[in-house]
C-alpha positions in Angstrom: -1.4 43.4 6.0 -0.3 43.4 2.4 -1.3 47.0 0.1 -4.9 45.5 -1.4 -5.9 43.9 2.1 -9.5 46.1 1.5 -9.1 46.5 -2.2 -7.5 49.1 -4.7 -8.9 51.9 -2.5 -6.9 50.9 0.4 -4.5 53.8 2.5 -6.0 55.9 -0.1 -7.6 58.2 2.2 -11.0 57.0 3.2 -10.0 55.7 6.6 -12.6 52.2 6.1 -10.0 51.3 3.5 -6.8 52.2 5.6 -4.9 49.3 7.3 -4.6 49.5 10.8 -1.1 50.6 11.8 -1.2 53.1 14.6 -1.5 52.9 18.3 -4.9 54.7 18.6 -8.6 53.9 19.9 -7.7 50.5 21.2 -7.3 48.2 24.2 -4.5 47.6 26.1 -3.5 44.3 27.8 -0.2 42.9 29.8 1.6 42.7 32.9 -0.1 45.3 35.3 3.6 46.3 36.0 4.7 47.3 32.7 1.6 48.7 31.6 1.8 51.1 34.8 5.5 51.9 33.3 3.9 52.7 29.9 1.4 55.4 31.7 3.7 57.1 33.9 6.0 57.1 30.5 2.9 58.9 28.9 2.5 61.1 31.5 5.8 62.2 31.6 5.6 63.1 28.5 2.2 65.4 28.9 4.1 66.9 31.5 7.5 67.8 29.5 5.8 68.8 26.0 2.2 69.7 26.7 1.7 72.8 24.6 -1.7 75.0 25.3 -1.5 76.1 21.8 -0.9 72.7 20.0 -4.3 70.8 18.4 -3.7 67.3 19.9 -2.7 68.8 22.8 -5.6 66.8 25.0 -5.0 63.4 23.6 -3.9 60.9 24.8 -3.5 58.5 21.7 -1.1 61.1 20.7 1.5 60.8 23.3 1.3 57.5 23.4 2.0 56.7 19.8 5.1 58.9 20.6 6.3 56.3 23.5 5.7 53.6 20.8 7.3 55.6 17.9 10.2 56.2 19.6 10.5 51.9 20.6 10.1 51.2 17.1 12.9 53.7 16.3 15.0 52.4 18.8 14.3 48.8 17.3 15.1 49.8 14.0 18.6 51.4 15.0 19.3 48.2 17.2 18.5 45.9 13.1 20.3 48.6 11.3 23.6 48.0 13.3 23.5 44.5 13.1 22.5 44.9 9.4 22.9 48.2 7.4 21.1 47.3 4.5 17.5 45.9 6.5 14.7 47.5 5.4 12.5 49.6 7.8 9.6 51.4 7.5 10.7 55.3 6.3 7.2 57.2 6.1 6.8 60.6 4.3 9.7 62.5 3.3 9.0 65.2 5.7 8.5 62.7 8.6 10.1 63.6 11.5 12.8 61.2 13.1 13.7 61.8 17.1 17.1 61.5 18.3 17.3 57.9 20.3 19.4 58.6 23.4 22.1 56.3 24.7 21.0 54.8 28.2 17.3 56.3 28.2 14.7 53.7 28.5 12.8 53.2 25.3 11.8 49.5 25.6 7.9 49.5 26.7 7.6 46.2 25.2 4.6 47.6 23.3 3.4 45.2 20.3 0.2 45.9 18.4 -2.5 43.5 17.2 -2.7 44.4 13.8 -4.5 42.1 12.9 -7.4 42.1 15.0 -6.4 39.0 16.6 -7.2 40.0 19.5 -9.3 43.3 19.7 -11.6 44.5 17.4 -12.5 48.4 17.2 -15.3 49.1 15.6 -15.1 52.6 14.0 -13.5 52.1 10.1 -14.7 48.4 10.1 -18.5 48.4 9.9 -17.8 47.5 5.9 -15.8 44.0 7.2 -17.4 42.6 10.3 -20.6 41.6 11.4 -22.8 38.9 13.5 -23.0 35.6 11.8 -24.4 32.0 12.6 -21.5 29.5 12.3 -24.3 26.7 10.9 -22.8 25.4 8.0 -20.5 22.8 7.2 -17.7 23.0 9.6 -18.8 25.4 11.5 -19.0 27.9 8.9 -20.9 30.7 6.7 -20.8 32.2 3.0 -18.9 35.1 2.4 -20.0 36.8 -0.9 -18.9 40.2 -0.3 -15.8 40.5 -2.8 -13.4 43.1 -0.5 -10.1 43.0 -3.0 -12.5 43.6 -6.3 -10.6 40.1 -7.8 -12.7 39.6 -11.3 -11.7 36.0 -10.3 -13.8 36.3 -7.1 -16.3 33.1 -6.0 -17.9 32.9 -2.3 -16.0 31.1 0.3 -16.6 29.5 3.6 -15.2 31.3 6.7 -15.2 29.0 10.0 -15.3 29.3 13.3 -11.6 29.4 15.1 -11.0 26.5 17.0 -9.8 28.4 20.0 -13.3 30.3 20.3 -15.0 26.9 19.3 -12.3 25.7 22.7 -13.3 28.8 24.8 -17.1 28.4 24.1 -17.1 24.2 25.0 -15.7 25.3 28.4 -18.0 27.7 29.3 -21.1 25.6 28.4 -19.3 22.6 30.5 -19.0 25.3 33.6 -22.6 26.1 33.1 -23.8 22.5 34.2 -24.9 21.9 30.7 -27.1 24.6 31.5 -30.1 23.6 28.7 -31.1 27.4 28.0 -27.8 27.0 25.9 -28.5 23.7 24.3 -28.8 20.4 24.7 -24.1 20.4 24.1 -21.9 23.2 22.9 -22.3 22.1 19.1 -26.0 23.0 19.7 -25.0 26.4 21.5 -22.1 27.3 18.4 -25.5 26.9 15.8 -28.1 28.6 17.2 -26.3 31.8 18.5 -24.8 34.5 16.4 -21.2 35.3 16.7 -18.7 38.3 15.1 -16.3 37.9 12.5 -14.2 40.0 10.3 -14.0 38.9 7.0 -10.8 40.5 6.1 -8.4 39.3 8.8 -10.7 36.1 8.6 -10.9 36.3 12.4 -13.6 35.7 15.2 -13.9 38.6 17.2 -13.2 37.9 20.7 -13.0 41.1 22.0 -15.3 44.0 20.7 -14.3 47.4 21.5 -17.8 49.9 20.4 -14.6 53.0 19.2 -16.8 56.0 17.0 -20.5 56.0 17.3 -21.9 54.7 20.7 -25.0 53.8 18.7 -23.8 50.9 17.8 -23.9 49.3 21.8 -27.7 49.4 21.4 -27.9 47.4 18.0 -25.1 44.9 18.8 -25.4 44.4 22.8 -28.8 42.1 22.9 -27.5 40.3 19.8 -24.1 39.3 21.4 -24.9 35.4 22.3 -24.4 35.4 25.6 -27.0 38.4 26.3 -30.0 36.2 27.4 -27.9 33.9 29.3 -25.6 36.3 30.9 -27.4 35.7 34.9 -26.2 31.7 34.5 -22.7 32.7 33.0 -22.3 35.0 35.7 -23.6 32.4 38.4 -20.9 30.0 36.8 -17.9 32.3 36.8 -18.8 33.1 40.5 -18.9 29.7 41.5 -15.3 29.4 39.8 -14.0 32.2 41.9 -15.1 30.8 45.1 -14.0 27.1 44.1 -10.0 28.9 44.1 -9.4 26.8 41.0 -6.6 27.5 38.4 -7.7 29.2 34.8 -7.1 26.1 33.0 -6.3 22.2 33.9 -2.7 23.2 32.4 0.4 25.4 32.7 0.6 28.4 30.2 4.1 29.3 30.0 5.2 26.7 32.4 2.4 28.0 35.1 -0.5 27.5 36.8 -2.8 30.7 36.7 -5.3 32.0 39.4 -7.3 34.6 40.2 -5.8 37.6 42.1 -8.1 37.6 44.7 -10.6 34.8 46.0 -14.2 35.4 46.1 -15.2 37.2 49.7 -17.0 35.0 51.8 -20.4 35.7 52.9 -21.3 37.2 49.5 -24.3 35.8 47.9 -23.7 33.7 44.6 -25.5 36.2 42.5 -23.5 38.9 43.1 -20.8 39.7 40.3 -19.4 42.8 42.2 -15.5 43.2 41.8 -12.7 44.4 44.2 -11.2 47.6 44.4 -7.8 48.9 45.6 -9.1 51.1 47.7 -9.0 54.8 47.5 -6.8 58.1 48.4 -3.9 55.6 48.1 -4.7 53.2 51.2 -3.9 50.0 48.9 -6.5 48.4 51.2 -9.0 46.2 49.3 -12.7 47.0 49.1 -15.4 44.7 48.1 -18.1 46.2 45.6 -21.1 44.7 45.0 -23.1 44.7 41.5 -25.8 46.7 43.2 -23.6 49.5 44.1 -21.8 49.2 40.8 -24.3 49.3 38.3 -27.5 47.6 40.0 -29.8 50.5 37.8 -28.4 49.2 35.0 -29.3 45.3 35.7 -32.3 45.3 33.1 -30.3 46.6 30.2 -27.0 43.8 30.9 -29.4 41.0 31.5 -32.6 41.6 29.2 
């Protein structure tokens, strides 16, 4: 993001206006290979440097930025050699620069979503996103909120991605046109509220509640698929149990499917998950919603 993304206070101190550009309070997704290679990585590194006296000493963020630093440093020297005068990033003077080993691994093939593509945290942001109906033209609403302070500012129209418009069209079709949704998914995109950041300009796909825990009780029933949540679960149960791919087309040249097929003898309405067993067996258990969070059944379904 360019130095005025939230204005002329941004990376001034005040962390709302600070771009995001650290690996901290987020989400992680990828291969479940790798990923395990990033977390034994991390805890190696608790285990070689953990200091009782040090004040980040119990988190976690902390050594895991270091993994990442230290891939982004061994990046940089892999673009310096094929170019001595690429720019890099060079932080504070008094930053401090690790030595990059030859033949140690470095290469977690961490990226981060910097943009908010894909995740959106929630502490920082509560100036720039919100829950919006997408019912005017296009799919759209008004933003009047001016973020950069331009004196040439004038409201503009944010719309709906077409990939969430493309996500929320399939669910309704794998709903049976269920009516509680609307009579089609145009109907179901106008009457429900949806998140959106105004700065990155993005849908919010995924919302992760970082900083106050408050916030789960304001946004939760407002999410759009809170009142319909039994029927969406009904639907992606049936999908499990039908064995069908993801999609109706290859992603990267392949046809995805679930891990693990929906057990038989299991009712329809029970959106348990499988485990991987316990004390190291690898042997895969079956747990049902009841024994997972049956209590909490009012609360998730209204």
């Amino acid at each position: 993001m360019d130095s005025l993304t939230f204005g002329p206070e941004t990376d001034r101190g005040n962390m709302t206006y600070n771009r995001p550009r650290w690996l901290n309070s987020g989400t992680v997704m990828g291969p479940v290979k790798e990923v395990r290679e990033l977390f034994r990585a991390t805890l190696d590194r608790i285990e070689g440097t953990y200091n009782p006296d040090f004040e980040h000493r119990e988190s976690d963020q902390y050594y895991m930025a270091d993994i990442w630093g230290e891939q982004e440093m061994e990046r940089i020297n892999v673009q310096l050699a094929e170019d001595p005068e690429a720019e890099y990033p060079r932080g504070p003077p008094d930053a401090h620069w690790p030595d990059i080993l030859p033949g140690k691994k470095y290469n977690y093939h961490i990226a981060v979503d910097y943009w908010s593509a894909l995740f959106q945290t929630w502490a920082g942001y509560s100036d720039w996103i919100g829950w919006h109906r997408f019912d005017g033209a296009g799919y759209s609403f008004v933003v009047d909120q001016n973020v950069r302070g331009d004196s040439n500012f004038r409201p503009w129209d944010l719309h709906l991605q077409g990939d969430a418009m493309m996500a929320l069209d399939r669910i309704y079709t794998s709903t049976d046109g269920d009516q509680s949704l609307g009579s089609s998914s145009s109907e179901l995109i106008g009457q429900f509220e949806f998140g959106a950041n105004i700065v990155t300009k993005t849908t919010i796909p995924i919302w992760h509640c970082t900083g106050s825990k408050e916030a789960l009780d304001q946004f939760y029933p407002r999410m759009w698929f809170f009142r319909h949540a039994g029927a969406l679960v009904q639907s992606a149960l049936a999908f499990f149990r039908a064995n069908e791919p993801y999609t109706p087309y290859p992603i990267n040249n392949r046809m995805w499917y679930p891990a693990m097929r929906y057990p038989d003898g299991v009712s329809l309405d029970d959106g348990g998950a499988w485990s991987d067993g316990s004390g190291g067996s690898g042997e895969m258990e079956w747990l049902g919603f009841d024994r997972i969070c049956g209590e909490h059944k009012e609360s998730l379904f209204g």
